[in-house]
C-alpha positions as CSV (number, residue, x, y, z in Angstrom):
1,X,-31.3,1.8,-43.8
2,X,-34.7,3.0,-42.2
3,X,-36.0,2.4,-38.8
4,X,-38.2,-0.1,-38.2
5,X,-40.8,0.4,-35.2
6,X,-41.8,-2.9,-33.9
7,X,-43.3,-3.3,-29.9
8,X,-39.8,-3.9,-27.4
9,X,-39.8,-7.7,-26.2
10,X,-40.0,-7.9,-22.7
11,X,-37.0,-10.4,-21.9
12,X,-34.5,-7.7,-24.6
13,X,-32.9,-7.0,-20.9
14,X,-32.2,-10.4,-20.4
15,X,-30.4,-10.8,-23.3
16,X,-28.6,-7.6,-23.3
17,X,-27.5,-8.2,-19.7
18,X,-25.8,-11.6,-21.1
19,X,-24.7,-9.7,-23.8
20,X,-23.1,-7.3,-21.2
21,X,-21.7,-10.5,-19.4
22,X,-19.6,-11.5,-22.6
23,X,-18.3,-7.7,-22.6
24,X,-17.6,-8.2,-19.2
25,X,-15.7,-11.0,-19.4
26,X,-13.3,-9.4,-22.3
27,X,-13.0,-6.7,-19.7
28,X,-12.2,-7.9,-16.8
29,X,-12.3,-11.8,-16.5
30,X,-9.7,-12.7,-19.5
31,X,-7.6,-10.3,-18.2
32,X,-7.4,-12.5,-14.9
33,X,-6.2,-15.0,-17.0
34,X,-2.9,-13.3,-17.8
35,X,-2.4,-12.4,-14.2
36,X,-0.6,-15.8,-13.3
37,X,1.5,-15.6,-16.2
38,X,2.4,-12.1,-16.0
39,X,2.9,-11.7,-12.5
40,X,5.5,-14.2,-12.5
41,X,7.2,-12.8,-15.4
42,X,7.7,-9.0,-15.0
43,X,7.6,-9.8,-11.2
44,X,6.1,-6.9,-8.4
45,X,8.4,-4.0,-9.6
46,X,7.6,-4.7,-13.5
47,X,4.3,-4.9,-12.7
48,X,4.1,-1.7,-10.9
49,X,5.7,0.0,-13.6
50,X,3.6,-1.5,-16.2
51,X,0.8,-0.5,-13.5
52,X,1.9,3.1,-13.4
53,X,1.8,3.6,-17.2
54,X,-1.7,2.0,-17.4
55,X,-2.8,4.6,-14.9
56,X,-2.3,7.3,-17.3
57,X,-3.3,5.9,-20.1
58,X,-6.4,5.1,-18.3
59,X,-6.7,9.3,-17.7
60,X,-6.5,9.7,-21.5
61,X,-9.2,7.1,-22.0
62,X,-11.4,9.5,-19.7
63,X,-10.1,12.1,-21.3
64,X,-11.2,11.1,-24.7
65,X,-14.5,9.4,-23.2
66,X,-15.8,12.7,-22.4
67,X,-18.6,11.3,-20.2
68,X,-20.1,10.1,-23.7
69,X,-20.1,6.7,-22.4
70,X,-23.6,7.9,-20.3
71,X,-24.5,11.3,-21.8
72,X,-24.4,10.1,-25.3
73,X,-26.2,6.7,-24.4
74,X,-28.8,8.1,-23.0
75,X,-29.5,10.7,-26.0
76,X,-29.0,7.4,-28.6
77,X,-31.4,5.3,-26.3
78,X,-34.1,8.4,-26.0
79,X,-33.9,9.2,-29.9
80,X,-33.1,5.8,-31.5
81,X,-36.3,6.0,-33.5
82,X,-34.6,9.0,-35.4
83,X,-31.6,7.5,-37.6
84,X,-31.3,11.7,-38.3
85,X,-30.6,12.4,-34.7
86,X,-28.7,9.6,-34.1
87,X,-26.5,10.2,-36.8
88,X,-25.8,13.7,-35.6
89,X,-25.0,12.4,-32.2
90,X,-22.5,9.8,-33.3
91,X,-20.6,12.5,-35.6
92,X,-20.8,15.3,-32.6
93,X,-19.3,12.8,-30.4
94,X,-16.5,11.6,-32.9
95,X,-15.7,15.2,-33.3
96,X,-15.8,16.0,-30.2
97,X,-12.9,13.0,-29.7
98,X,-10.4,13.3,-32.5
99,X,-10.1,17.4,-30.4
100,X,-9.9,15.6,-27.2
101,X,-7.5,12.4,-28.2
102,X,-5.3,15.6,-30.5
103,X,-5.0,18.1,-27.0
104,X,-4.5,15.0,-24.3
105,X,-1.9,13.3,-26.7
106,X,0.1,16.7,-26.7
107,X,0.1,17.5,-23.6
108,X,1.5,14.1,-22.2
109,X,4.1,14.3,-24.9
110,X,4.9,17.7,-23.5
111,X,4.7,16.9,-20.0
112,X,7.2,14.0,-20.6
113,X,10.0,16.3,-20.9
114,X,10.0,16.9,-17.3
115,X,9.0,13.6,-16.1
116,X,12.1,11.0,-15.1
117,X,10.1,8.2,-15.3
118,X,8.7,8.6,-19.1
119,X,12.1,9.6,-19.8
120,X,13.1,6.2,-19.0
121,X,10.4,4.3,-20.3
122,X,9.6,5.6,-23.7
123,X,8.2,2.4,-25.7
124,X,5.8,2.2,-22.4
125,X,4.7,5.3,-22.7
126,X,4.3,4.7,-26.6
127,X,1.9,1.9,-26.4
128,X,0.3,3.7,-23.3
129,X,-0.7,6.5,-25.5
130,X,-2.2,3.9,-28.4
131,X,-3.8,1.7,-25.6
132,X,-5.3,5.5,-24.5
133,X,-6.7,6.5,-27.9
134,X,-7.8,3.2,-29.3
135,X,-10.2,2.4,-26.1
136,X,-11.2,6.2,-25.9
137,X,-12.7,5.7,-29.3
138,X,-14.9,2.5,-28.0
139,X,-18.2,3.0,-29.6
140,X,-19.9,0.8,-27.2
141,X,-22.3,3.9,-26.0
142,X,-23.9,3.6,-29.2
143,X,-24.6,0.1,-29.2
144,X,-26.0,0.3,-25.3
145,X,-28.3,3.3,-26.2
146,X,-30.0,1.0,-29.1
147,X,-29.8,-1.8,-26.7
148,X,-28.0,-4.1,-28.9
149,X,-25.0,-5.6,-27.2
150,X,-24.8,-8.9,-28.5
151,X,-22.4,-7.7,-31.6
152,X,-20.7,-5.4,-29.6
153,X,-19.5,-8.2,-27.0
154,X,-18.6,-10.6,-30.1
155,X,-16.2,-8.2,-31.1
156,X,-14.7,-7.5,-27.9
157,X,-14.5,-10.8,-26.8
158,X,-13.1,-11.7,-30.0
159,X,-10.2,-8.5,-30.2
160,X,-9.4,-9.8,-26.2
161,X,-9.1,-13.3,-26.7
162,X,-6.3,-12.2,-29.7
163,X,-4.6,-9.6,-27.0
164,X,-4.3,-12.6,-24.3
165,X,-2.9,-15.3,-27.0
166,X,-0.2,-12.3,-28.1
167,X,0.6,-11.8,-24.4
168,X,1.7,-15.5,-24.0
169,X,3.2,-15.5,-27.2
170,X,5.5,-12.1,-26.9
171,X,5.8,-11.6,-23.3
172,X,8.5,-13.1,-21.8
173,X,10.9,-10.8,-19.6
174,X,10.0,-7.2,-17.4
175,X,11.1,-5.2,-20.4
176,X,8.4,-7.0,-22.5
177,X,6.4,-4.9,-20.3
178,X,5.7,-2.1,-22.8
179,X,4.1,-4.9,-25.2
180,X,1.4,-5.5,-22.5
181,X,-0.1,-2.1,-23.3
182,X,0.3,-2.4,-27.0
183,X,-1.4,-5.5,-27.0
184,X,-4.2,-4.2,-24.7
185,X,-5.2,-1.5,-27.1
186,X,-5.7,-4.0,-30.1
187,X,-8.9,-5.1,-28.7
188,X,-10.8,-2.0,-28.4
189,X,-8.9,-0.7,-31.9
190,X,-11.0,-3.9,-33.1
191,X,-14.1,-2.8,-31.7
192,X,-13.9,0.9,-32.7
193,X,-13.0,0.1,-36.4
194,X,-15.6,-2.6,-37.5
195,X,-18.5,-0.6,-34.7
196,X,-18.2,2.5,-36.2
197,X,-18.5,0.5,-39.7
198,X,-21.4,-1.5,-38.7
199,X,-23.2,1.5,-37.1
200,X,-22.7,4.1,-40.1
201,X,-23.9,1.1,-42.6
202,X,-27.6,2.1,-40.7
203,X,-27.6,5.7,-39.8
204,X,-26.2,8.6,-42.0
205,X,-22.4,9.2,-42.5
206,X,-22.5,13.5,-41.4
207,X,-19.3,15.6,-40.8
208,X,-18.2,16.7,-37.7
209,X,-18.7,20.0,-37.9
210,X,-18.5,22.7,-34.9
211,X,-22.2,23.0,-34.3
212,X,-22.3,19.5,-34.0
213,X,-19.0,19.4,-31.4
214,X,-20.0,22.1,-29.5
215,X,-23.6,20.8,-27.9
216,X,-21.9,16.9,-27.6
217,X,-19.1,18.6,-25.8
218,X,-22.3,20.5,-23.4
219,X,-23.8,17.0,-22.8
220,X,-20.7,15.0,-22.0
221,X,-19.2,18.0,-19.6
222,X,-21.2,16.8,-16.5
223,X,-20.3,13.6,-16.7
224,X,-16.6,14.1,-18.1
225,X,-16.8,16.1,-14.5
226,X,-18.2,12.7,-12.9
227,X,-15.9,10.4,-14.2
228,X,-12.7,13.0,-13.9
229,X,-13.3,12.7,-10.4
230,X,-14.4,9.4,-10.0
231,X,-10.7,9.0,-11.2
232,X,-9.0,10.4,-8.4
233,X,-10.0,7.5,-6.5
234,X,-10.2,5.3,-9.3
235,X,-7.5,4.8,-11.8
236,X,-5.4,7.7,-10.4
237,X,-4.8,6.0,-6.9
238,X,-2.0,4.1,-8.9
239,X,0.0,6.9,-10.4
240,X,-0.6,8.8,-7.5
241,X,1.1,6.1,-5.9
242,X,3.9,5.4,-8.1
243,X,4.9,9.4,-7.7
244,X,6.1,8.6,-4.6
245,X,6.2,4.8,-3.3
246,X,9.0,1.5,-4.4
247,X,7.4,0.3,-7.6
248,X,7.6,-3.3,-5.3
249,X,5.0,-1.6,-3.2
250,X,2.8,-0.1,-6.9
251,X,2.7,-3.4,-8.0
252,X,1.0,-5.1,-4.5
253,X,-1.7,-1.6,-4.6
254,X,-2.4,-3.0,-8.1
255,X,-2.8,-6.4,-8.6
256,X,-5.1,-6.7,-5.2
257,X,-7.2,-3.6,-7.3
258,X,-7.0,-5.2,-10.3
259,X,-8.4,-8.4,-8.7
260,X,-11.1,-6.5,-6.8
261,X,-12.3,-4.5,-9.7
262,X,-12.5,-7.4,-11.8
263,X,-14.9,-9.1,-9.3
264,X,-16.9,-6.0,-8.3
265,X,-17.5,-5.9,-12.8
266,X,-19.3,-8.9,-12.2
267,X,-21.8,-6.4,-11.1
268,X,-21.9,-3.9,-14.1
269,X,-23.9,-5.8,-17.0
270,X,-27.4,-5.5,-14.9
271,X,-27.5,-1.8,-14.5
272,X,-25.4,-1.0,-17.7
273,X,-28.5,-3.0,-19.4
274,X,-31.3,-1.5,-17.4
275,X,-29.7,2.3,-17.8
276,X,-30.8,2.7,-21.9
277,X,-34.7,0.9,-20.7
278,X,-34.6,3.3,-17.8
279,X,-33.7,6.6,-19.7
280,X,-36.5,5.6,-22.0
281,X,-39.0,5.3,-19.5
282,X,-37.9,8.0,-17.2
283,X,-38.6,10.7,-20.0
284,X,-42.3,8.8,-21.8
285,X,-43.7,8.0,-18.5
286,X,-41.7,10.0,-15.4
287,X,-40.9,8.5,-12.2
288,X,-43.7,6.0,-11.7
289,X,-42.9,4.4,-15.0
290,X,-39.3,3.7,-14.5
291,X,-39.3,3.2,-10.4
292,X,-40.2,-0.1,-10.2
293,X,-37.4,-1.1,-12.9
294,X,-35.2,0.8,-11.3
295,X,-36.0,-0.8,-7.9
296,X,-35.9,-4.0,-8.5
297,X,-32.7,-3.7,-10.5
298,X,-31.1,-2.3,-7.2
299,X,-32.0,-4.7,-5.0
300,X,-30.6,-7.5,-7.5
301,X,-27.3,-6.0,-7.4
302,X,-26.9,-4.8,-4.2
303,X,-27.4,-8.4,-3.3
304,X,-24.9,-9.5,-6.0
305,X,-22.4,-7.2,-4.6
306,X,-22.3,-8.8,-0.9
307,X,-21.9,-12.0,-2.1
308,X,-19.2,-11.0,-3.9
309,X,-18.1,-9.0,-0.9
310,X,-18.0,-12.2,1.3
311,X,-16.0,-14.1,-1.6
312,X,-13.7,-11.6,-1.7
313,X,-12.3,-11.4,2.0
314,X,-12.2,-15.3,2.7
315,X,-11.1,-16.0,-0.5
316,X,-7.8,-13.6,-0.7
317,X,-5.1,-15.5,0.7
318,X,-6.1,-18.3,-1.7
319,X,-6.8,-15.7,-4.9
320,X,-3.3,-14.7,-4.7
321,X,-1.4,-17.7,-4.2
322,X,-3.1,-18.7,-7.3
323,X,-2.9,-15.6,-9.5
324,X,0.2,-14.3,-8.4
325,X,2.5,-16.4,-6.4
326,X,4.7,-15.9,-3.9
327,X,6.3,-12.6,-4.0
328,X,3.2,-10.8,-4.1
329,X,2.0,-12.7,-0.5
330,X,2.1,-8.6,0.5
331,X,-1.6,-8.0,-1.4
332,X,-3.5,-10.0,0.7
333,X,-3.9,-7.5,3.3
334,X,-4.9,-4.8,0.9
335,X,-7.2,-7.3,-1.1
336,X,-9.0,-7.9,2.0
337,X,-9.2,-4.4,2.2
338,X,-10.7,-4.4,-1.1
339,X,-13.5,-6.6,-0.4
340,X,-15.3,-4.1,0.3
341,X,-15.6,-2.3,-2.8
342,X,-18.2,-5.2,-4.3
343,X,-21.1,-4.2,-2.0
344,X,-20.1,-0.2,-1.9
345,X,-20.2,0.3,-5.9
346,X,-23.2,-2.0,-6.1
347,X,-25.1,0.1,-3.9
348,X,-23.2,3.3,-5.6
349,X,-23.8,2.4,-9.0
350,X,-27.6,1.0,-8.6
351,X,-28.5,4.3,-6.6
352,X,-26.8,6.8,-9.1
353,X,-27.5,5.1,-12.4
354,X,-30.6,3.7,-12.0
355,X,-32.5,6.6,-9.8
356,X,-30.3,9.9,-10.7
357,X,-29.4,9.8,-13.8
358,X,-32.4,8.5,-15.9
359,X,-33.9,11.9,-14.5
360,X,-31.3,14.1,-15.1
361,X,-29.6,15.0,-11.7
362,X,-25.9,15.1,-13.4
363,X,-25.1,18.4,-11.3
364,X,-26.0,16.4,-8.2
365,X,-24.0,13.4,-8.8
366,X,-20.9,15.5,-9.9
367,X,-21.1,17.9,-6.5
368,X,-21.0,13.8,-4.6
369,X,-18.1,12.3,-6.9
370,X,-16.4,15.2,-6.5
371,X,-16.8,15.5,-2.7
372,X,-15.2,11.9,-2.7
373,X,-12.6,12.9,-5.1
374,X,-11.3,15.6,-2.4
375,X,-11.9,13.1,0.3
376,X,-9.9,10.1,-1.5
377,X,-6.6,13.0,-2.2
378,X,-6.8,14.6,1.2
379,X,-6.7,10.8,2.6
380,X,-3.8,9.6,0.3
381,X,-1.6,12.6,1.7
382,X,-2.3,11.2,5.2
383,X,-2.2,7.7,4.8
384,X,-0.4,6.6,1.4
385,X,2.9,8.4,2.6
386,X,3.5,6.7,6.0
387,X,1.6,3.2,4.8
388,X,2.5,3.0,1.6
389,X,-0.1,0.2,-0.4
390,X,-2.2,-0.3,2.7
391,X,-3.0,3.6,3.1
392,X,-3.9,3.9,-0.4
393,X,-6.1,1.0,-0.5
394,X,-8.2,2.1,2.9
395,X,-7.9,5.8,1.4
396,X,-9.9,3.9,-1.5
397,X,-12.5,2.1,0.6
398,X,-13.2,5.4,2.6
399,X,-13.6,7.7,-0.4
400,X,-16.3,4.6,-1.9
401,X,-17.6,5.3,1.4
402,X,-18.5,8.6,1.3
403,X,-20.0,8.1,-2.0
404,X,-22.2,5.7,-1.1
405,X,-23.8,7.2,2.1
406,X,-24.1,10.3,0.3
407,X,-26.0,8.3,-3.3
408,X,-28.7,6.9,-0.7
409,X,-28.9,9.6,1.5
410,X,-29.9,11.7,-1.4
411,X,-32.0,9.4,-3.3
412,X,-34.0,8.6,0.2
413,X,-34.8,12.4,0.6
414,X,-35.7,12.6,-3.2
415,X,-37.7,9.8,-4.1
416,X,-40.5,9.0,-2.3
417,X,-40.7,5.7,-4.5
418,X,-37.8,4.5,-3.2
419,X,-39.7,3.2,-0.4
420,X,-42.9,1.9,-2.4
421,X,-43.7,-1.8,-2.7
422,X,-41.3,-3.3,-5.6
423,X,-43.0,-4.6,-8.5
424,X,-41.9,-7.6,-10.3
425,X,-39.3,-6.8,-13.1
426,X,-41.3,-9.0,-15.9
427,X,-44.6,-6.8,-15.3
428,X,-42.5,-4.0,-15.5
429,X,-41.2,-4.8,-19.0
430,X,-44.5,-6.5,-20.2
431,X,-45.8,-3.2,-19.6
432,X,-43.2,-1.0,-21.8
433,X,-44.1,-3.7,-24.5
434,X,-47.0,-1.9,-25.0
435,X,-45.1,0.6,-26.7
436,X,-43.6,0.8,-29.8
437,X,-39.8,1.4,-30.5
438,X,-37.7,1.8,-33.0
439,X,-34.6,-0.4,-33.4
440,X,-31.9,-1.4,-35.9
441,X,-32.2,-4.5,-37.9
């Protein structure tokens, strides 16, 4: 099916910001809803174990991810009147993740030979591995770079709701805990089967070939670089943990992160829907096209995030009563700890998506994420040993920290726009109207 170019309607952010909303609540909000019910059932030292395998399967997601999830956006969202081009990023990028999903799957199977605690937990490590592969495969970058999230959260929303209504129905003891992974993967298996259909029924089906899979695997290597070390203070903090600490202990560090990240991705719809529009304008117009967009969009969610902030610390004592019960009353303290984290990644992620990236400074943002992923292991060593949960949350906080300091200060010394007089969002958009884009239909 051809392209059709037709001028881009000014409120398409809007509505792909609410579409982002519905993908964010089959993310992260029903989730929340199996917390009470879980909690209860596999209890803190089940749900540090089931915590600990979710930690590496969440390394072969980013694994397998390659940093597509922001290189290969922005090349679909600058290209998307070419259904050539787009259909050579989408097989490059497949390619490029059957190699990755082959070598990470491997490995782990090798490495479990020498690990006591696979060893002992084989069907978790099983449905670790599937929950791995089938969200590695998400093609959601495809869908943001066109700016067309509205399917893409119907499907996710839809594979989650079936996940949640399996975990009630199968889950019932701490060695059910294995089927909490299993289940999780059948949402994004969902959304990678019927996306990939729905894309390929509108740009052409090409082979993977090598000179295809070597120049995706170029473009995603900064930012597989970015997120690899993002996840030493992101999703490795909990197997890091669990290496050394009472699984009692894993499951406090986790449910207060779980809780916290869930709130702080009330945050992610706005800039994950202004990053396509800004990549776009960042390349046809430069700097003064996208800064206002990109300014306005950052002070929205910075002012989200202290809300959310606020919420969070006054509101933990009463968050896990409710979501977890008594025997976790031990993740308060490290949930109010984690209040934090709202305002730091909104200012984090608003800075480094929508200034940096749109213009190409991937080297730059790695050389930060990398200084904090240093920062957050030199700080576990010091502090998660003798404090157990509470070090490794503040050795969290800390390493957002440096992160954030370092996204402004750089962005302050680099953009002289960053101090011109906002404009509103609407003009900005009304403006880009003018233009004509291509987009699926």
């Amino acid at each position: 099916m051809a392209f059709e170019a037709k001028p881009a309607p000014a409120n398409a952010i809007v509505h792909n910001v609410m579409a982002l909303y519905g993908v964010q609540v089959g993310r992260k909000l029903i989730p929340l809803i199996s917390i009470p019910y879980l909690a209860r059932v596999l209890g803190p030292a089940g749900w540090g174990t089931v915590a600990f395998f979710t930690a590496l399967a969440e390394f072969l997601v980013i694994l397998i991810e390659f940093g597509f999830n922001i290189s290969a956006t922005r090349e679909i969202a600058r290209h998307r009147d070419s259904p050539e081009t787009c259909g050579q990023v989408m097989a490059g990028v497949l390619g490029s993740q059957i190699v990755l999903a082959t070598g990470g799957v491997l490995a782990i199977l090798v490495a479990a030979q020498w690990v006591p605690v696979f060893m002992r937990n084989h069907w978790l490590l099983v449905s670790g591995l599937f929950y791995g592969v089938a969200q590695g495969f998400s093609p959601v970058w495809f869908f943001q770079g066109m700016e067309r999230m509205r399917l893409s959260a119907a499907l996710e929303l839809t594979g989650k709701a079936m996940a949640l209504a399996c975990l009630f129905v199968f889950v019932h003891s701490p060695g059910d805990g294995w089927k909490v992974l299993a289940f999780g993967g059948l949402a994004p298996a969902l959304m990678t089967l019927v996306g990939l259909t729905m894309a390929y029924r509108e740009i052409p089906l090409r082979w993977p070939t090598m000179e295809l899979i070597r120049p995706a695997l170029a473009m995603g290597w900064p930012m597989f670089v970015f997120r690899s070390a993002e996840s030493l203070y992101g999703v490795g903090n909990v197997f890091l943990l669990g290496l050394f600490a009472a699984p009692e202990l894993v499951g406090y560090f986790s449910s207060a992160e779980k809780i916290a990240k869930a709130v702080s991705g009330l945050l992610n719809p706005i800039r994950e829907a202004i990053f396509p529009r800004l990549s776009r304008l960042a390349k046809s117009g430069g700097r003064e096209a996208a800064a206002p967009l990109a300014r306005r969009g950052a002070m929205f969610t910075v002012a989200g995030g202290l809300v959310l902030s606020f919420a969070l610390f006054f509101g933990a004592p009463l968050a896990i009563r409710i979501l977890l019960g008594g025997p976790f009353l031990e993740a308060i303290a490290v949930l109010r700890i984690f209040s934090a984290l709202p305002l730091l990644l909104s200012i984090t992620y608003s800075v480094g998506f929508q200034w940096l990236l749109p213009f190409g400074k991937d080297r730059l943002i790695n050389r930060i994420i990398l200084l904090a992923g240093v920062t957050n292991v030199v700080l576990s060593l010091f502090l998660a040993r003798p404090f157990a949960h509470i070090g490794m949350a503040w050795a969290v906080v800390l390493s957002e920290t440096v992160v954030c300091i370092c996204m402004v200060f750089t962005v302050w010394r680099m953009f002289e726009e960053w101090n011109a007089a906002p404009q509103p969002v609407l003009e900005v958009l009304r403006a880009e109207s003018i233009q004509t884009t291509g987009s699926f239909r």
